[in-house]
DSSP file (Angstrom, degrees, kcal/mol; ACC not computed):
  #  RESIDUE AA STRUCTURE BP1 BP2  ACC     N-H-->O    O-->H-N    N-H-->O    O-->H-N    TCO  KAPPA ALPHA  PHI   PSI    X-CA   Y-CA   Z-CA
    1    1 A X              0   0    0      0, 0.0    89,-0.0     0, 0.0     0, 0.0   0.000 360.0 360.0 360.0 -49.8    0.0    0.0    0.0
    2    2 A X    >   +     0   0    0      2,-0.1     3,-1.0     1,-0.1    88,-0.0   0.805 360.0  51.0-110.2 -59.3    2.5    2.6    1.3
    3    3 A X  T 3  S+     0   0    0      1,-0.2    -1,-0.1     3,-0.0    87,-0.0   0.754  95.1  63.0 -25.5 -57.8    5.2    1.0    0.1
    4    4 A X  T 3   +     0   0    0      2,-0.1     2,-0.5     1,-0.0    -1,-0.2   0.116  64.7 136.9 -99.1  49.0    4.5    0.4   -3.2
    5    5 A X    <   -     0   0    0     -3,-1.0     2,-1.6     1,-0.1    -3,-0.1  -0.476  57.5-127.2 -77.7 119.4    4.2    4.0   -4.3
    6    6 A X    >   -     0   0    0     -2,-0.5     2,-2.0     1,-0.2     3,-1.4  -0.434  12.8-159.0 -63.3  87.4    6.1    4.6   -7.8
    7    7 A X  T 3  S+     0   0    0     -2,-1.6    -1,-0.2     1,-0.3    -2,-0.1   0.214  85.2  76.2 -83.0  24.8    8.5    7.6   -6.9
    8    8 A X  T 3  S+     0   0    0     -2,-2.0    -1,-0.3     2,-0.1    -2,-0.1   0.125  95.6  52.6 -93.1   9.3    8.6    8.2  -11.2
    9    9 A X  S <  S+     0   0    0     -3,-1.4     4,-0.3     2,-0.1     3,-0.3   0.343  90.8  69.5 -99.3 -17.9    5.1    9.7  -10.7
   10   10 A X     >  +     0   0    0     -4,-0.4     4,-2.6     1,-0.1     5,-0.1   0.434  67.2  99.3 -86.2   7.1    6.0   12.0   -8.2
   11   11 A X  H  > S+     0   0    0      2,-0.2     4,-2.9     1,-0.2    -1,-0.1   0.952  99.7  34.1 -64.8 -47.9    8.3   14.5  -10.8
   12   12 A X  H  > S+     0   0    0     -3,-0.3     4,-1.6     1,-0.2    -1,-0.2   0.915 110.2  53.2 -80.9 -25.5    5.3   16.7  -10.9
   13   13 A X  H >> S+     0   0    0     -4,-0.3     4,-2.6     2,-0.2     3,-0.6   0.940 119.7  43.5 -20.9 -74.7    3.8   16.4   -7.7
   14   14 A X  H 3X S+     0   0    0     -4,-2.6     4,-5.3     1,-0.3    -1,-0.2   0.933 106.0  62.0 -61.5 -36.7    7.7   17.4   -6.6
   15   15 A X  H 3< S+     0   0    0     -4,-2.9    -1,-0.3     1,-0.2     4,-0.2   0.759 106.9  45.3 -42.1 -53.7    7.8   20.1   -9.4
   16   16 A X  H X< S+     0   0    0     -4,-1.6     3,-0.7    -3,-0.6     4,-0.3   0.895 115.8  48.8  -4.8 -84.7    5.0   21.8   -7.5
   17   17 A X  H >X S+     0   0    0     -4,-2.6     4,-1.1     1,-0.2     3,-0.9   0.685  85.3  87.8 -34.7 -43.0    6.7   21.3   -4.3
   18   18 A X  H 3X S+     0   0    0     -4,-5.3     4,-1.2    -5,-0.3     3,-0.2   0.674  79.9  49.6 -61.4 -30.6    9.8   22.4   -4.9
   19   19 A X  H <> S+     0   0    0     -3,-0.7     4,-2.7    -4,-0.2     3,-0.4   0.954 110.3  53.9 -56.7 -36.8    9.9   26.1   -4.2
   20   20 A X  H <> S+     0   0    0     -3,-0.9     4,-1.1     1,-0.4    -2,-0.2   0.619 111.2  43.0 -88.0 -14.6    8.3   25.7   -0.9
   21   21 A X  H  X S+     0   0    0     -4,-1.1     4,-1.4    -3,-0.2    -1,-0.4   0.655 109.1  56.7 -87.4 -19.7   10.7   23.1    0.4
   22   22 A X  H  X S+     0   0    0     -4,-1.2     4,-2.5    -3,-0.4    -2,-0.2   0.950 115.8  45.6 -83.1 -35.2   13.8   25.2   -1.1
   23   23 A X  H  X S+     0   0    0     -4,-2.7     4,-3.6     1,-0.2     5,-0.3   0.988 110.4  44.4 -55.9 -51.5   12.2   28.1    1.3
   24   24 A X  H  < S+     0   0    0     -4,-1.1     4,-0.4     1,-0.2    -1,-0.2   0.771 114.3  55.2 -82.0 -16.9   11.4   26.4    4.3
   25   25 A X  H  X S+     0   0    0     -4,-1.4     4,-2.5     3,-0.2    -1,-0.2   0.731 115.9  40.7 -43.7 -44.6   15.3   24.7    4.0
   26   26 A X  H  X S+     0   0    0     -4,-2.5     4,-1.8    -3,-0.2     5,-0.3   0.980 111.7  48.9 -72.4 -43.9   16.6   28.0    3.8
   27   27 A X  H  X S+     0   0    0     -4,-3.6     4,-2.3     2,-0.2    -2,-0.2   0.803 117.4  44.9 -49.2 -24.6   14.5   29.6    6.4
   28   28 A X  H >> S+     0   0    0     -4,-0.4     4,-1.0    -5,-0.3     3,-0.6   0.969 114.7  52.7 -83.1 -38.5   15.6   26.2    8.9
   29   29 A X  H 3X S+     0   0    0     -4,-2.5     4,-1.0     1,-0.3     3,-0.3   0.862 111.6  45.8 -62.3 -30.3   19.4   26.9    7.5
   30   30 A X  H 3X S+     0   0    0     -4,-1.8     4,-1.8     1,-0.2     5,-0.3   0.855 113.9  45.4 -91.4 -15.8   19.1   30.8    8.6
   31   31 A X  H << S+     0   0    0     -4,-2.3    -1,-0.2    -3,-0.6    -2,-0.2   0.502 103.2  62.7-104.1  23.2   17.6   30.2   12.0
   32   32 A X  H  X S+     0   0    0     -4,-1.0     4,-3.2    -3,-0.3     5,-0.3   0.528 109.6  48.0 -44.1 -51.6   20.1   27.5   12.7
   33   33 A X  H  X S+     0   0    0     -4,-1.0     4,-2.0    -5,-0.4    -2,-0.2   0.949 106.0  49.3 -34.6 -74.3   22.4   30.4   12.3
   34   34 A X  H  X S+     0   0    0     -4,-1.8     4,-0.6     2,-0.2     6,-0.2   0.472 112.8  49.6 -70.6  -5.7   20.9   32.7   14.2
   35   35 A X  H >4>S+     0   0    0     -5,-0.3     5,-2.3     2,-0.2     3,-0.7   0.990 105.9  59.8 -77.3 -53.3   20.6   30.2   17.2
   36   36 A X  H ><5S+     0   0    0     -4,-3.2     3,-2.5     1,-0.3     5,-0.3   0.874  99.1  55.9 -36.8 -62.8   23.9   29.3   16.8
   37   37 A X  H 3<5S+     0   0    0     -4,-2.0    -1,-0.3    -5,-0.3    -2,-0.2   0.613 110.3  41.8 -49.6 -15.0   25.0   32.7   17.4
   38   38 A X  T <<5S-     0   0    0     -3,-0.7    -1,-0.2    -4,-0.6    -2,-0.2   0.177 118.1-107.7-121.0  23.0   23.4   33.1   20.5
   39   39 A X  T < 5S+     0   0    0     -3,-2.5    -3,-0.2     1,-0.1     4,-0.2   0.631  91.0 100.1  83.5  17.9   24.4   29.7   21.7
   40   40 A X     >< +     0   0    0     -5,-2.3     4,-1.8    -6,-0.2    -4,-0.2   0.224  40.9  98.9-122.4   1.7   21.2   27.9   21.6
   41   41 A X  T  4 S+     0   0    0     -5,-0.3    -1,-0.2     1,-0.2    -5,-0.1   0.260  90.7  46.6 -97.9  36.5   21.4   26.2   18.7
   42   42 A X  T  4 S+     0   0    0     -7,-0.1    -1,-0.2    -3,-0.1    -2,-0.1   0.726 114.9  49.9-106.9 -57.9   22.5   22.8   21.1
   43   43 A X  T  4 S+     0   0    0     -4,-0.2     2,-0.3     2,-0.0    -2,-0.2   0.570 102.4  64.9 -61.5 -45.0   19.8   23.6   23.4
   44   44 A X  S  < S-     0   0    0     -4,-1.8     2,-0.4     2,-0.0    -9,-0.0  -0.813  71.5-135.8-104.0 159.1   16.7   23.9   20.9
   45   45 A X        -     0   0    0     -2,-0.3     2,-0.3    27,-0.0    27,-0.1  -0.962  12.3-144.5-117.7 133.0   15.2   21.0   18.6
   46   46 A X        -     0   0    0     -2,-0.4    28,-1.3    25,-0.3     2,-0.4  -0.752  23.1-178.3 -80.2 119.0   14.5   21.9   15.2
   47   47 A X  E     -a   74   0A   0     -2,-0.3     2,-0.3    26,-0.1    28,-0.2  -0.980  19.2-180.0-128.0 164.1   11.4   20.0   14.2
   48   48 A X  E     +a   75   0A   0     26,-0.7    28,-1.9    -2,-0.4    29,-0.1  -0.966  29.6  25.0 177.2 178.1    9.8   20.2   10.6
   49   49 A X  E     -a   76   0A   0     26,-0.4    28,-0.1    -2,-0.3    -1,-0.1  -0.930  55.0-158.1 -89.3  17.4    8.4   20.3    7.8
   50   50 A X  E     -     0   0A   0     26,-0.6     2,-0.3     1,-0.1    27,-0.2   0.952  16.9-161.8  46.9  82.5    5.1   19.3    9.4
   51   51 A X  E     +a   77   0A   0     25,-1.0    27,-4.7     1,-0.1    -1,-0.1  -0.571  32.5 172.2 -99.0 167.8    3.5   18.0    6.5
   52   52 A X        +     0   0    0     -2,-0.3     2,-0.2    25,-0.2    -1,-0.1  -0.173  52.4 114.5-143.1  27.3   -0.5   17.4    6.0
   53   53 A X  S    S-     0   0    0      1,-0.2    -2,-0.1    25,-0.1    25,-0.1  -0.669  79.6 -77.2-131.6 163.6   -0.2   16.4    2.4
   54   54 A X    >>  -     0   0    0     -2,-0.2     4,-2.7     1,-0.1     3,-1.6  -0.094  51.3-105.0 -49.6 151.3   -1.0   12.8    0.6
   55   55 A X  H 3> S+     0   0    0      1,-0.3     4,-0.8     2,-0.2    -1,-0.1   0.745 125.8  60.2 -54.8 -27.8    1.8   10.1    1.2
   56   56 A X  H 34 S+     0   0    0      1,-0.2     4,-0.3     2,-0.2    -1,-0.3   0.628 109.7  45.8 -92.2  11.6    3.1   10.3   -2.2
   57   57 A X  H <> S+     0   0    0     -3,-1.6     4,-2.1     2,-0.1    -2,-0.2   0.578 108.5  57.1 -96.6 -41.8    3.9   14.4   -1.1
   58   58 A X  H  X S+     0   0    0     -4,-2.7     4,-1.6     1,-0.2     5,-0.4   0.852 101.2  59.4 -76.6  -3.6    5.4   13.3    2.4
   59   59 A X  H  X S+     0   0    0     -4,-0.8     4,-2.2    -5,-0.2    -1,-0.2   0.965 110.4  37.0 -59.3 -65.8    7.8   11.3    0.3
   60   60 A X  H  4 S+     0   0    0     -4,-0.3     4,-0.4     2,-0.2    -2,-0.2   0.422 112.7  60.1 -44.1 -28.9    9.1   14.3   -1.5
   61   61 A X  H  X S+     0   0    0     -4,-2.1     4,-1.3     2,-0.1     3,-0.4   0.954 108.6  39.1 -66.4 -67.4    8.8   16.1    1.7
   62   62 A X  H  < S+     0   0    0     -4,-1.6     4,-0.3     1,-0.3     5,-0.2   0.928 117.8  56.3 -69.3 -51.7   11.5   13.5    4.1
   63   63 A X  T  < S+     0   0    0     -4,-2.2     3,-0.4    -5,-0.4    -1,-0.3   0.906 110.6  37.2 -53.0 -34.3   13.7   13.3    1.1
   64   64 A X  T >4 S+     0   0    0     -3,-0.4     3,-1.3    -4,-0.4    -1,-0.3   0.812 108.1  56.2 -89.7 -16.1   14.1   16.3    0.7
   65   65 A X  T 3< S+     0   0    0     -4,-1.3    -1,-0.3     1,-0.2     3,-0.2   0.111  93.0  86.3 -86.2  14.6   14.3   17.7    4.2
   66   66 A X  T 3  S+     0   0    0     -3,-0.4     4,-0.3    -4,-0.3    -1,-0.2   0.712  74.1  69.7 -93.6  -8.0   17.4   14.9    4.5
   67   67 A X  S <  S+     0   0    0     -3,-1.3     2,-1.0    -5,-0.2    -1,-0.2   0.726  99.9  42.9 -74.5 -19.4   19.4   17.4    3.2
   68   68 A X  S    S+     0   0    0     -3,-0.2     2,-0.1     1,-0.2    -1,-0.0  -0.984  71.6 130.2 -97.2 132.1   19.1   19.4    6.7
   69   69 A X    >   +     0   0    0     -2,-1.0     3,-3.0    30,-0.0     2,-0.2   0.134  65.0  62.3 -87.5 -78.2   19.5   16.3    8.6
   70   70 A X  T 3  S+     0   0    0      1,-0.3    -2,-0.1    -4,-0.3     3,-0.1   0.472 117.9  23.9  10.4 -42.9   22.1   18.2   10.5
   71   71 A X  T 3  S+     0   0    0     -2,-0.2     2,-1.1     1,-0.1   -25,-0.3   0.415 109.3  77.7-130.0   0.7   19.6   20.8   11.8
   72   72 A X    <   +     0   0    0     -3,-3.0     3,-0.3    -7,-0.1   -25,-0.1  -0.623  53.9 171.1-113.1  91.9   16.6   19.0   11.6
   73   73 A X        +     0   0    0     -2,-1.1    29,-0.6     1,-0.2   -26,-0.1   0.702  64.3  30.6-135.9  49.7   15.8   16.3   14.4
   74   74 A X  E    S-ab  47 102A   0    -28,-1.3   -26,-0.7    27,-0.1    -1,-0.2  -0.503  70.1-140.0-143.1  92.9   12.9   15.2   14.3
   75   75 A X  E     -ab  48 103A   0     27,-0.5    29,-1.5    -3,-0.3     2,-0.4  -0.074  29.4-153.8 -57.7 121.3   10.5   14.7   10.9
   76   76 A X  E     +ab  49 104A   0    -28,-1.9   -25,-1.0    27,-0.2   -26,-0.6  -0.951  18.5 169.6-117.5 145.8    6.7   15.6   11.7
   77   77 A X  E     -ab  51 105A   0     27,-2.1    29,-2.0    -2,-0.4    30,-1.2  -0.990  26.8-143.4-110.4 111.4    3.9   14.4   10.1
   78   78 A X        -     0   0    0    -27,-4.7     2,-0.3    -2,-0.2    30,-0.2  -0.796  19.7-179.1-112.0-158.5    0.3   14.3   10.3
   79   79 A X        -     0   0    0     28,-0.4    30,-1.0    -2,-0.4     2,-0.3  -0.984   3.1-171.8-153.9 154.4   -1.8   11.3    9.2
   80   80 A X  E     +d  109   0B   0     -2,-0.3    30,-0.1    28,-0.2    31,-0.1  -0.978  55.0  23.3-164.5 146.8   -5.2   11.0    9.3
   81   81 A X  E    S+     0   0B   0     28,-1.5     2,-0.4    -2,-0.3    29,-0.1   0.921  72.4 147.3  21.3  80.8   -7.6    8.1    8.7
   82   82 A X  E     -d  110   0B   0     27,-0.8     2,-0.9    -3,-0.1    29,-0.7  -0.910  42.6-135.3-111.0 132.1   -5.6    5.3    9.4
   83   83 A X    >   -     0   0    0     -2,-0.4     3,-3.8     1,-0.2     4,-0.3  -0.461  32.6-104.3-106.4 163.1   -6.6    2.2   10.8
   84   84 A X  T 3  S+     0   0    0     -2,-0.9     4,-0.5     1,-0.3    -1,-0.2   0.735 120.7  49.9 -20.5 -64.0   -4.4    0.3   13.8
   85   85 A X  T 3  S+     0   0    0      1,-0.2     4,-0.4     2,-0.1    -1,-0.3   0.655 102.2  54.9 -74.8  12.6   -3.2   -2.1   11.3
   86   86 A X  S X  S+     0   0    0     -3,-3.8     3,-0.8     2,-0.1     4,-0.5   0.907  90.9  81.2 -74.6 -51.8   -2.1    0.3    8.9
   87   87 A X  T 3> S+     0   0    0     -4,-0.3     4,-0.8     1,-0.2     5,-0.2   0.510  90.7  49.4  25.9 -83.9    0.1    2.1   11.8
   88   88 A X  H >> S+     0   0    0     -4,-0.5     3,-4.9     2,-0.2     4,-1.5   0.971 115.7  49.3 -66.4 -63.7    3.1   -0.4   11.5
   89   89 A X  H <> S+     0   0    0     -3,-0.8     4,-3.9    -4,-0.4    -1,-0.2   0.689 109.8  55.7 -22.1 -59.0    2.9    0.3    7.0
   90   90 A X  H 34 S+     0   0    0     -4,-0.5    -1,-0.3     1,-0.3    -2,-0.2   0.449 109.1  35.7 -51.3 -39.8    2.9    3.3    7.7
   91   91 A X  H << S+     0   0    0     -3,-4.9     5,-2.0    -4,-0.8    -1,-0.3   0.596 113.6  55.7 -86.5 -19.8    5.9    3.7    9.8
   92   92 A X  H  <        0   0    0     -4,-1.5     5,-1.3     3,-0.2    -2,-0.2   0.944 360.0 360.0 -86.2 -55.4    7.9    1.3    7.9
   93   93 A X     <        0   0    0     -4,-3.9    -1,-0.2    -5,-0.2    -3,-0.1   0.113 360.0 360.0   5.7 360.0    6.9    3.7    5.0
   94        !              0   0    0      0, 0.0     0, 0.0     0, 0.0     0, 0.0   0.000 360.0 360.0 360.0 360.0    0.0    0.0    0.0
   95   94 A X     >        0   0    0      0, 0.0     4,-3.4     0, 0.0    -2,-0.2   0.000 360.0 360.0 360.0 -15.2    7.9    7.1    6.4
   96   95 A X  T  4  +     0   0    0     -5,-2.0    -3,-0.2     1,-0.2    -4,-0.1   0.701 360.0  59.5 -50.4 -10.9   11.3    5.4    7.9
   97   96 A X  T  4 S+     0   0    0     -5,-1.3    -1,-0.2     1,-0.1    -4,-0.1   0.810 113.5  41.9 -84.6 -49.0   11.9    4.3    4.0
   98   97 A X  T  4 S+     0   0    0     -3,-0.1     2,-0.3     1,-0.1    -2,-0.2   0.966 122.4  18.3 -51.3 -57.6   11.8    8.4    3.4
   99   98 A X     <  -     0   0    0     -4,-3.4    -1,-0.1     2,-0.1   -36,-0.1  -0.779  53.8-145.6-126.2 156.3   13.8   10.2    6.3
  100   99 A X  S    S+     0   0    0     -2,-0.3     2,-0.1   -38,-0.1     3,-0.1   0.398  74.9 103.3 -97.8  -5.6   16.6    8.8    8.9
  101  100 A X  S    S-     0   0    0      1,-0.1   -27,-0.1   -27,-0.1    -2,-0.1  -0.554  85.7 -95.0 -92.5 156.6   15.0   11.5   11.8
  102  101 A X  E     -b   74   0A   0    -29,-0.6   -27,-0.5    -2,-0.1     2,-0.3  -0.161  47.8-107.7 -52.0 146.2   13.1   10.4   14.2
  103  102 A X  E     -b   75   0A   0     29,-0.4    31,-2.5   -29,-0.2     2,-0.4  -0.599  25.3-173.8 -92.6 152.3    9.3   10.6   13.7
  104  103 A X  E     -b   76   0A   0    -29,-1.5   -27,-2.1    -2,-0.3     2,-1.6  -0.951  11.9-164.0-140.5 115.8    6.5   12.7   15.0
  105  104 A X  E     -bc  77 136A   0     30,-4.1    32,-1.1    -2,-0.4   -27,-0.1  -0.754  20.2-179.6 -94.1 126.1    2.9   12.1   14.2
  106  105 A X  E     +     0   0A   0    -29,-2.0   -28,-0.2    -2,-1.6    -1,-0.2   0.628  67.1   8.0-113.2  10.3    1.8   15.5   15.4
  107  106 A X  E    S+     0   0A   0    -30,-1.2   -28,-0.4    -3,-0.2    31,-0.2   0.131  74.4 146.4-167.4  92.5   -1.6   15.0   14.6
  108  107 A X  E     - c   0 138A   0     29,-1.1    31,-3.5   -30,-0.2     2,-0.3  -0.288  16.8-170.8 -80.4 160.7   -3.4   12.1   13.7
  109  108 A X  E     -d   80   0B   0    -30,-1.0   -28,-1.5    29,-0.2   -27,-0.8  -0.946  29.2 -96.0-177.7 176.0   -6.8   10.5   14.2
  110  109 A X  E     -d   82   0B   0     -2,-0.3   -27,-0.1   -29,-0.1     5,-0.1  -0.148  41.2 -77.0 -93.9-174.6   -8.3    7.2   13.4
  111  110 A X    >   -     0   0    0    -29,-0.7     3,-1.2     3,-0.1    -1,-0.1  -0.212  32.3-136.0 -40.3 122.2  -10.3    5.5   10.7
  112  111 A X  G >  S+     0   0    0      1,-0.2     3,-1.8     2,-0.2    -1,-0.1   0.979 111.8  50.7 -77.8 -21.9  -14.1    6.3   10.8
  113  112 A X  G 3  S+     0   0    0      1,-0.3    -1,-0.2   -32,-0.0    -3,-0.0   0.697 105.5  56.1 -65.7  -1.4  -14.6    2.8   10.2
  114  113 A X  G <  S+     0   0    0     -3,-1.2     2,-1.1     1,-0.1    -1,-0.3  -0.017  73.0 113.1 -99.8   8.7  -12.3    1.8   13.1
  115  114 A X    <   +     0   0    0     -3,-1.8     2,-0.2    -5,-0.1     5,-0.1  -0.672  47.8 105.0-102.7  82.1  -14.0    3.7   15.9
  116  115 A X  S    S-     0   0    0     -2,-1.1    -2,-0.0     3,-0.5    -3,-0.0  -0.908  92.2 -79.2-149.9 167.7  -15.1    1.2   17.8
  117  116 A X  S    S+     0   0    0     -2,-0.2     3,-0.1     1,-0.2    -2,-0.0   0.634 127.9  44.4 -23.0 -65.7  -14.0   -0.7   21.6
  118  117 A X  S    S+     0   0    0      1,-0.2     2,-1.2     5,-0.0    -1,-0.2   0.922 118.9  38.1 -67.4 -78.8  -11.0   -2.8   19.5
  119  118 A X  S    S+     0   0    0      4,-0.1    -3,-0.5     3,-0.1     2,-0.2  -0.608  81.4 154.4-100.2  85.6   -9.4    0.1   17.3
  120  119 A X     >  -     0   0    0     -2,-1.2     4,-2.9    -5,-0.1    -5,-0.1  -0.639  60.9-104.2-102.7 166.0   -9.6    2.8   19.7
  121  120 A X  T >4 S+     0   0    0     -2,-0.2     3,-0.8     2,-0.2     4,-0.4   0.973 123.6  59.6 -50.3 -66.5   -6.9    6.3   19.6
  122  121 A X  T >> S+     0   0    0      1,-0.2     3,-1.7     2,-0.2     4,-1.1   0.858 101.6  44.9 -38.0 -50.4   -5.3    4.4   22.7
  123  122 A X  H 3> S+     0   0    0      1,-0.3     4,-2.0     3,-0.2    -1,-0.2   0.977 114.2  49.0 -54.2 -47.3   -4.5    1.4   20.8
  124  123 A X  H <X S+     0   0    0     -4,-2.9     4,-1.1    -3,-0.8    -1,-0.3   0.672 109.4  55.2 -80.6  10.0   -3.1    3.6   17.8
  125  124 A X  H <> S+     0   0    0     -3,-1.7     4,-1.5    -4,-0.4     3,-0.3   0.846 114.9  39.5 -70.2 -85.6   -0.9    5.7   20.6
  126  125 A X  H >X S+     0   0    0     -4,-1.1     3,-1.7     2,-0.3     4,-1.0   0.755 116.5  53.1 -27.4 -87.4    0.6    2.4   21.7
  127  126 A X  H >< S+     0   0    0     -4,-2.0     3,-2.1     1,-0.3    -1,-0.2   0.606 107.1  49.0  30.8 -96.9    0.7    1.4   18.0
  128  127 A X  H 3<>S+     0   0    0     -4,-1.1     5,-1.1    -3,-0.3    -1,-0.3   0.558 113.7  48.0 -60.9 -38.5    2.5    4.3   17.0
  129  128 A X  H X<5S+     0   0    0     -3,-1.7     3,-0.5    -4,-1.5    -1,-0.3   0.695 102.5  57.7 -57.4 -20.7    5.2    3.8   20.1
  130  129 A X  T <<5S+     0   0    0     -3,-2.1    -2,-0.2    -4,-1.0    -1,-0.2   0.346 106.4  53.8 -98.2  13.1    6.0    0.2   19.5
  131  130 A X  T 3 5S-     0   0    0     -5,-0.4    -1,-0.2     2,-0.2    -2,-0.2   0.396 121.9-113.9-111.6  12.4    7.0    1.6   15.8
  132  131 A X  T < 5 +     0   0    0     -3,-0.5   -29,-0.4     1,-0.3     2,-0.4   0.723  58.4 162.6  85.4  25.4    9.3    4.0   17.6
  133  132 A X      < -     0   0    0     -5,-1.1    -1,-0.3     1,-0.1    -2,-0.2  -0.797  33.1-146.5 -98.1 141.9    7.5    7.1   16.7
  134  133 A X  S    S+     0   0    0    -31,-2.5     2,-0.3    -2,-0.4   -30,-0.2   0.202  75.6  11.8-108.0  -1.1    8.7    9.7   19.2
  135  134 A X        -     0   0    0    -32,-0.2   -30,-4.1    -7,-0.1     2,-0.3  -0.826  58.4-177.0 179.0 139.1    5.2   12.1   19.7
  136  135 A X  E     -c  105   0A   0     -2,-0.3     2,-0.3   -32,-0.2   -30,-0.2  -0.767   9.2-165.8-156.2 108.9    2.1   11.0   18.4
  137  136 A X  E     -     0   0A   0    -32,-1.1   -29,-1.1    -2,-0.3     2,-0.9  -0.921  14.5-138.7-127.6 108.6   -0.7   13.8   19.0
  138  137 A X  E     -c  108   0A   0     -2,-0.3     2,-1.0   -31,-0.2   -29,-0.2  -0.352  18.6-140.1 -58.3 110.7   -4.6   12.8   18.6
  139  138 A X        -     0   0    0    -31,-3.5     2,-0.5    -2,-0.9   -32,-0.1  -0.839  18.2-174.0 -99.5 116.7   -7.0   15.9   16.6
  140  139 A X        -     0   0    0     -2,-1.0     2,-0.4   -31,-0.1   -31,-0.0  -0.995   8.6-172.0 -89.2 110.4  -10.0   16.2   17.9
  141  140 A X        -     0   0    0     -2,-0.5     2,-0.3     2,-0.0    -2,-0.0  -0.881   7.6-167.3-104.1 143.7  -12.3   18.4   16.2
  142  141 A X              0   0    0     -2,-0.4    -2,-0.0     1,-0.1     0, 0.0  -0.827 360.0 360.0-115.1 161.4  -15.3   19.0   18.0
  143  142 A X              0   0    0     -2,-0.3    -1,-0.1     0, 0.0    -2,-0.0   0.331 360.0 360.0  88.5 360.0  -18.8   20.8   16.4
């Protein structure tokens, strides 16, 4: 599923993309800078790019944000209607993308999967025993 995404379909998809990752690379490379210069840059975690976009975008996203690896450490994500056994794909997935640690920083589950058995705990738990480092529930209410 996740896996078997053809990355020779994604040139425009990236084409598209690509100014807005060569900005937000420079913007993390100048406030790396500026951190550095006031000593901090040990002290703060750079976390990014906090994508919301389809899997075959967060692909294009990690790759390209491997080029900060340096300043960036931790890769955020969110992910949104998954259900518990997608989870593990899903991580095996974005680990395929980026070498930083992962962050789902907002997920929520599957509507068909909201029931007693595939509950938000189960995909918190999930989402730790695939080593993912922050895993954040959305709840929208109204």
């Amino acid at each position: 599923m996740f896996l078997d995404v053809d990355k020779s379909t994604l040139t425009t998809d990236y084409q598209r993309q690509k100014p807005k990752m060569d900005y937000w690379i420079e913007m993390l490379r100048k406030t790396h800078e500026q951190l550095k210069t006031f000593g901090l840059a040990e002290k703060i975690e750079m976390w990014g790019p906090e994508t919301s976009c389809a899997d075959t975008t967060k692909i294009i996203w990690a790759e390209e944000f491997e080029k900060v690896r340096d300043i960036i450490d931790v890769h955020t994500v969110h992910r949104y209607n998954l259900s518990y056994d997608e989870v593990e794909m899903f991580c095996d997935f974005m680990k395929e993308a980026t070498s930083s640690p992962l962050a789902i920083t907002e997920f929520a589950v599957s509507p068909e999967w909201r029931n007693w058995r595939r509950n938000n705990i189960e995909m918190i738990i999930e989402y730790a025993r695939q080593g993912v480092v922050y895993a954040v529930h959305w709840l929208q209410a109204g």
